[in-house]
C-alpha positions in Angstrom: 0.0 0.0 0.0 1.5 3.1 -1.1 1.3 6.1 1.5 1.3 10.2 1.7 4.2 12.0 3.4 2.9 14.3 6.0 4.2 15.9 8.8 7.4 17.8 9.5 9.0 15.9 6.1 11.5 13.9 8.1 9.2 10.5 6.6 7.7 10.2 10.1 4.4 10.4 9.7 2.7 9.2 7.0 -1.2 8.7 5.7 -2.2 5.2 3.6 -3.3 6.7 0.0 -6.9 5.2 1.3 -6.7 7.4 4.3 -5.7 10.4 2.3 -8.5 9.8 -0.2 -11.0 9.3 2.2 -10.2 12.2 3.5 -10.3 14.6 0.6 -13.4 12.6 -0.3 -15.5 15.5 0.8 -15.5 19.3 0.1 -16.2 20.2 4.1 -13.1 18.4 4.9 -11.5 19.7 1.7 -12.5 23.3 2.8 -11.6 23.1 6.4 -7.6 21.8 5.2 -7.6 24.8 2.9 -8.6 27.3 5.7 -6.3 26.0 9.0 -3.3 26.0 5.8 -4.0 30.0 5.1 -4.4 30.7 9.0 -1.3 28.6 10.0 -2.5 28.8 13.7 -5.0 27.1 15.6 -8.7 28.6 15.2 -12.2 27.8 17.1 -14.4 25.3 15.4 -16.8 28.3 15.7 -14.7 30.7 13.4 -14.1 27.4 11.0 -17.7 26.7 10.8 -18.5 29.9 9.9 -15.9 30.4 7.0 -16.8 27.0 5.3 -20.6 27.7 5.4 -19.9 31.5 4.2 -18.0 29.4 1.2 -20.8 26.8 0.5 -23.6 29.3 0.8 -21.7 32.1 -1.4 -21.9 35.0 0.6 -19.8 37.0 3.4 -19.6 35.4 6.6 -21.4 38.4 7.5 -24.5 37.5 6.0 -24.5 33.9 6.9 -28.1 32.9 8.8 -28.1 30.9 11.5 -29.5 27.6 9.9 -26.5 28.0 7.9 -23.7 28.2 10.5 -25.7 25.7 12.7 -25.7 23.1 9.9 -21.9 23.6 9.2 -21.2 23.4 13.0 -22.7 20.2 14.0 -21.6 18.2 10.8 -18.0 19.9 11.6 -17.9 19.1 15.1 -19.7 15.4 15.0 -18.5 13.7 12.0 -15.7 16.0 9.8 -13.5 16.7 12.5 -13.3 14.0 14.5 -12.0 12.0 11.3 -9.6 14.2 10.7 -8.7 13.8 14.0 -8.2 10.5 14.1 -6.5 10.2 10.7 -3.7 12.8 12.8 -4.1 15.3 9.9 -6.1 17.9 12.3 -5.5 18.2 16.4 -8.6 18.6 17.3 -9.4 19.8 21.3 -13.1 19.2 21.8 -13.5 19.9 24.9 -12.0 23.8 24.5 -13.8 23.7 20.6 -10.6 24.5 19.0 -8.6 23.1 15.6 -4.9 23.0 14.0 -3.3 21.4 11.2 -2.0 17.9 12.6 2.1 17.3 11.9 
């Protein structure tokens, strides 16, 4: 099984080409890698949730409804990020609702 080189490029860590597929499979976890790459810094779950729905709903974050960043939250926080999590490509601290790029 052929793998993907992540991490701090030493060969360390690395993802099964499954496991990276799977998770680039969808556009939320797709959108939340982009985002945490242009911040470079940990950010709330809150603040994430908010940029991807302003993305999938076209409009400023500004103008985002509640339905909107409520949908984005809860799929985020119950099913996206914990499988990022788990797959090490995010740290993700539930209990204080933040989120960082995993090594």
């Amino acid at each position: 099984m052929k793998s993907v080189q992540t991490g701090d490029g030493l060969g360390n860590e690395t993802l099964s080409t499954d496991v990276a597929f799977t998770m680039l499979s969808n556009g939320r976890r797709r959108q939340v890698l982009h985002y945490l790459k242009q911040r470079g810094e940990r950010v709330t779950v809150r603040e994430l949730s908010r940029r991807v729905a302003a993305w999938e709903n076209g409009v400023t974050v500004d103008e985002l409804d509640y339905k909107q960043r409520k949908r984005v939250y809860t799929a985020l926080h119950q099913t996206h990020l914990p499988k990022l999590a788990a797959a090490g490509v995010v740290d993700y601290d539930r209990d204080r609702g933040t989120v960082a790029l995993g090594r």
